[in-house]
Structure formats: structure tokens, C-alpha cells
C-alpha positions in Angstrom: -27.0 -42.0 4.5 -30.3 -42.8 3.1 -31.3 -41.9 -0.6 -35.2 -40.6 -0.8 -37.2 -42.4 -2.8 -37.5 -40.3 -6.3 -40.7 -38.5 -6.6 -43.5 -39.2 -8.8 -42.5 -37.3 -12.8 -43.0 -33.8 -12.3 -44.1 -33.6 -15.8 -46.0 -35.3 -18.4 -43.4 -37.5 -20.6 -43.4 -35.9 -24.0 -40.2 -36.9 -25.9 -41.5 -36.5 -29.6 -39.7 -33.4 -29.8 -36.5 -35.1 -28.6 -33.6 -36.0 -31.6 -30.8 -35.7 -29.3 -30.3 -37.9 -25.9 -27.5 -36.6 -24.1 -26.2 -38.6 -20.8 -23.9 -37.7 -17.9 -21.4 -40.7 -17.0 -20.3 -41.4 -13.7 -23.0 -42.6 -11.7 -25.5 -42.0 -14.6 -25.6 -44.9 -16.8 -24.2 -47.2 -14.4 -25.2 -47.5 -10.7 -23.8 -45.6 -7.9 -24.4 -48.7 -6.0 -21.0 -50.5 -7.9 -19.3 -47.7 -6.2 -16.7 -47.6 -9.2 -16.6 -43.5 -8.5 -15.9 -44.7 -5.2 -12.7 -45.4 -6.7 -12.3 -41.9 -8.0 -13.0 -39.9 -5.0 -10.6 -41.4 -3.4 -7.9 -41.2 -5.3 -9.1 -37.4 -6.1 -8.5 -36.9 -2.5 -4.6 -38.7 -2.3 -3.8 -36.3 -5.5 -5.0 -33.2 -3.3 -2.7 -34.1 -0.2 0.1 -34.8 -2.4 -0.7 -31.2 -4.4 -1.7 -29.2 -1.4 0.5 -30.7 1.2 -2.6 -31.2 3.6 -3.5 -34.8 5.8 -6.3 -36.5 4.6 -9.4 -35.1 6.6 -8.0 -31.5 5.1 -7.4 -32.7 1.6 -10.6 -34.1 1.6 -12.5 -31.2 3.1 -10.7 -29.1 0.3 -11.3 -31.4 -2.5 -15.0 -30.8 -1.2 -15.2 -27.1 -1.6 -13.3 -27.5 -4.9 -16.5 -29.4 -6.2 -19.0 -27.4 -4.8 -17.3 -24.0 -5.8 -15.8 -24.8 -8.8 -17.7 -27.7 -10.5 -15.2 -30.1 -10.3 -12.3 -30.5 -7.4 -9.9 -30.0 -11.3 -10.7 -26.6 -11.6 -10.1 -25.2 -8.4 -6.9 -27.4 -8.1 -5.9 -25.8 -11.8 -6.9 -22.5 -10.3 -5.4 -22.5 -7.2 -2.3 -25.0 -7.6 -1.8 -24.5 -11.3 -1.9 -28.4 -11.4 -1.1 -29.8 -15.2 -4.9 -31.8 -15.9 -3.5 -34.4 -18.0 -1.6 -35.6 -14.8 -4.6 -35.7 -12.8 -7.1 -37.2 -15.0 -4.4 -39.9 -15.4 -3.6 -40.1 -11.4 -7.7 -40.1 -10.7 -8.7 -42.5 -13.8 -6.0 -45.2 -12.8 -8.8 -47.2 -11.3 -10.5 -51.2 -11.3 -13.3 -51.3 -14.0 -14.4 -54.3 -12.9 -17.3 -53.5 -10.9 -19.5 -51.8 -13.8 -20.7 -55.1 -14.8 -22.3 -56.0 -18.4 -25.9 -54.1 -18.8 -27.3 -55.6 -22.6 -31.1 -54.1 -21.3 -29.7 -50.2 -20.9 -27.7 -51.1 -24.2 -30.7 -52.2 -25.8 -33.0 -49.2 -23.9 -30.2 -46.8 -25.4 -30.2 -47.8 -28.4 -34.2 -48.1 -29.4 -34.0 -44.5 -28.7 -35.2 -42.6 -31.7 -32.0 -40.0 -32.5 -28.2 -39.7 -31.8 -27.1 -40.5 -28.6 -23.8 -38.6 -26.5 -22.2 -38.4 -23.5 -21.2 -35.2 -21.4 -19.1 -35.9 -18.9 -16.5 -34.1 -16.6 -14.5 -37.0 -16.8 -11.7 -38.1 -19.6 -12.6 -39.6 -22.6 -10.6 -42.7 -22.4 -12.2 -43.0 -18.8 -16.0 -42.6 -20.4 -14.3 -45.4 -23.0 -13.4 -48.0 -20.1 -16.9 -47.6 -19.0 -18.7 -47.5 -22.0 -16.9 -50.8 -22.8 -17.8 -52.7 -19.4 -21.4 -51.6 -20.1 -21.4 -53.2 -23.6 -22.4 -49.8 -24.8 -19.1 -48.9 -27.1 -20.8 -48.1 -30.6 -24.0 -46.6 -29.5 -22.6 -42.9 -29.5 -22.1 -40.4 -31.7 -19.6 -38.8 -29.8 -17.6 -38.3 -26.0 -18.0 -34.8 -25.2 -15.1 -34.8 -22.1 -13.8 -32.9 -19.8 -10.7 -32.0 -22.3 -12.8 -30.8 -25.4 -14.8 -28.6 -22.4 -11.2 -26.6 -22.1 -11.5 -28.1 -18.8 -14.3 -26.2 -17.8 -17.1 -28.4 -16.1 -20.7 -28.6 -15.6 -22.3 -27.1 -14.2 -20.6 -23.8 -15.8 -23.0 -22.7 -18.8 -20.1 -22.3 -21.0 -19.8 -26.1 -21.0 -23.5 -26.6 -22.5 -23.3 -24.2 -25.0 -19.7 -25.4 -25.9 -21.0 -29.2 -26.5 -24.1 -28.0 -28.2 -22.2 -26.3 -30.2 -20.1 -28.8 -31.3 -22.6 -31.1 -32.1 -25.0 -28.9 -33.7 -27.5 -29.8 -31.0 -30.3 -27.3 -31.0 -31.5 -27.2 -26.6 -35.0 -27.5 -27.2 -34.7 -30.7 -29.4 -32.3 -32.5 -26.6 -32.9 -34.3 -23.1 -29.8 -34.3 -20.7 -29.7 -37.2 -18.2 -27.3 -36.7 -15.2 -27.0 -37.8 -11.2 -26.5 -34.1 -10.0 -29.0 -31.9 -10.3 -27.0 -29.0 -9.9 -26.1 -30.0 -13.6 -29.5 -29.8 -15.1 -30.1 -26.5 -13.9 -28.4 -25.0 -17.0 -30.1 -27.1 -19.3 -33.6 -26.4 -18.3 -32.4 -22.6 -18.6 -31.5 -23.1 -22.8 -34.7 -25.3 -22.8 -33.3 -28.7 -22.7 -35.6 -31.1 -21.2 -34.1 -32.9 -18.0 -33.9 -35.9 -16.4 -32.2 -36.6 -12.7 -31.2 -40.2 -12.2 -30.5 -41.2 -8.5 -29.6 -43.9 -6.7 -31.9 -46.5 -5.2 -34.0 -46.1 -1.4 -31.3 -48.2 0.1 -28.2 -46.4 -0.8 -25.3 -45.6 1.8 -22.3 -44.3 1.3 -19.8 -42.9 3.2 -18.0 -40.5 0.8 -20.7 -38.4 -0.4 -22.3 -35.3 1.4 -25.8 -34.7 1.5 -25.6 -31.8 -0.8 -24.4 -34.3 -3.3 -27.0 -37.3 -3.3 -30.2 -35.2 -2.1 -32.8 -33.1 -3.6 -33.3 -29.6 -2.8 -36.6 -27.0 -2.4 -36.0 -25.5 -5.6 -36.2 -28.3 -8.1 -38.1 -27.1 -11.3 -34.9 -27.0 -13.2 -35.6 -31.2 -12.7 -38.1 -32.4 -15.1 -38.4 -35.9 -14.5 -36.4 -38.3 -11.4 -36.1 -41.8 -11.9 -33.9 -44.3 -10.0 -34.2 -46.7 -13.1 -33.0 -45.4 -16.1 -34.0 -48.7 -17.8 -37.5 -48.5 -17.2 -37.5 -44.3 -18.0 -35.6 -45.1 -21.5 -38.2 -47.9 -22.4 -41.3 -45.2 -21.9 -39.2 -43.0 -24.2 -39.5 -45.8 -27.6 
């Protein structure tokens, strides 16, 4: 399955407005190439046919519909099969961090940026920890924002935006959201958050993940700007 090359910026880049840079995780600040959420889906899809009592093909067809219907395959597992999240966040999170290899220019990109820096993710805090810490990017947040201080309720749900903005005291229109799923910026551009999509490079195959989840659909104007180097899109940003 073949990525499409990102298009050209669908807007001008203006970031002088811009005092809070907020980025997704997983497959956000390090490449989906490393296939460390690889890792994750997999084992998302063993915790299914143990909780749902289904082979694999089934449990992975359901852990599917989970995502796309729910936000996260958590939520409809919590909804369906009253499952205890601590558990699975600790089942799905046991994982080899080995592959998300030292990255001292995104730590330096992240860092020249002009403003406090956080990450939203659907994932646990200690996971966005054991990443952070591979990257070399440990103190350049001001805060996790997880999937537990969401009350387990994920992008791309709006209560989850307005939650963490909240929290923060992050006004929308002063903030720029980065994530790898643009179904997860469409909220964002809604409060008036600017948006970026990162994706994955021209070459990029991979098994595990549906077309839904790596393309880019008609209606994109939720989607600022696309870039498949967040390096190069930070260092525009100084």
C-alpha cells in the first residue's frame, strides 16, 4: 500500500499567532516507517480475541470497527465488553522501544519553537514517556495530555479538545495541532486551531493499516498544511 506524496501547503504558513504547539504521538513525532505502532496494533488485536473470544481475522476486523466507530478500538471495547483500561493500556503498551531511534534535529526543531509545547495523545502517559525518552525529547513539554486525563475519551470526540484546552488554558485560535490522522484535525479546525497532518513518506507499505487510515480524503479543508517531514515544517515555523 502506497502512501501519496503530500500535497503542496494548502495555505500560506502564518504561525505568528501561534503560542501553543500541540502534537499527536504515535506515528507523529516519530516515523511510521519504525513501525513501533506496529507493535501496538498487534497486540491491540491479541487483547480483542482474548476479550471477545473471536480468532484472529475476527478480532481484528472488530478491533477495526472499534477504531473507526469509536475513536479508539478502548472505547468500544470499554463500551461493549466493559473491559477495565488500565489493563489494556498495560497489555497494548508492553512493547520494544527500541526502534524509535535518537532524533537531536526534531528535538532541536521542537524546541526553537517560540511557545509551550504538549502532547495529545490517545495513548498512556507513561507510553508517550518511553517515547519521548528514545526521541531525546523528555524535558521539552509542558505537559502529557493522555488518554487517562481524557476520561478515556479519544480523539477525535470534541469533548477531548475542549477537555485539554481546557486544562491547559490553551485558547484554539492561538494553538497548531500536529497529528498523522486527519480525522483528528477535523475538530480542531472547527474551534479554530490551525492544523497540520503529518504522513508517512511516498514509499510506505504496510500491512496492518487500511486505506481509510493512511490516505487522504475529498473533503480536506479541515487540513491546513501536510508535510511528510516534520523537521523541515518545524524549522519554517522559527
Amino acid at each position: 500500500m502506497n502512501q501519496m506524496t503530500p500535497p503542496a501547503l494548502t495555505t500560506p504558513l502564518e504561525v505568528d499567532h501561534i503560542t501553543d504547539w500541540v502534537f499527536d504521538l504515535d506515528n507523529t513525532l516519530y516515523p511510521r516507517e519504525c513501525n513501533l505502532f506496529a507493535q501496538i496494533d498487534t497486540a491491540i488485536t491479541q487483547y480483542v480475541m482474548k476479550v471477545a473470544q473471536l480468532d484472529f481475522e475476527a478480532a481484528r476486523d472488530l478491533q477495526k470497527a472499534y477504531y473507526r466507530d469509536h475513536g479508539t478500538t478502548l472505547n468500544g471495547l470499554m463500551k461493549s465488553h466493559a473491559v477495565d483500561p488500565e489493563d489494556y493500556l498495560e497489555m497494548v503498551h508492553a512493547i520494544d522501544y527500541s526502534p524509535v531511534a535518537a532524533h537531536p534535529e526534531l528535538v532541536e526543531a521542537i524546541a526553537a519553537l517560540p511557545g509551550r509545547k504538549f502532547i495529545f495523545t490517545n495513548a498512556s502517559a507513561g507510553h508517550a514517556e518511553a517515547v519521548l525518552a528514545r526521541l531525546g525529547a523528555a524535558s521539552l513539554f509542558e505537559g502529557i495530555f493522555d488518554i487517562k486525563a481524557a476520561k478515556y475519551r479519544p480523539k477525535p470526540l470534541e469533548i477531548a479538545y475542549t477537555d485539554f484546552l481546557a486544562a491547559h488554558g490553551i485558547g484554539a485560535r492561538q494553538a497548531i495541532m500536529f497529528d498523522d490522522l486527519e480525522k483528528n484535525l477535523r475538530v480542531p479546525h472547527a474551534i479554530g486551531m490551525s492544523t497540520v497532518q503529518v504522513v508517512a513518506g511516498s514509499g510506505f507499505e504496510h500491512d496492518q493499516c487500511d486505506p481509510w487510515e493512511l490516505g487522504r480524503g475529498e473533503d480536506m479543508e479541515h487540513v491546513h498544511h501536510v508535510t511528510d517531514d516534520i523537521v523541515a515544517f518545524l524549522a519554517r515555523c522559527r
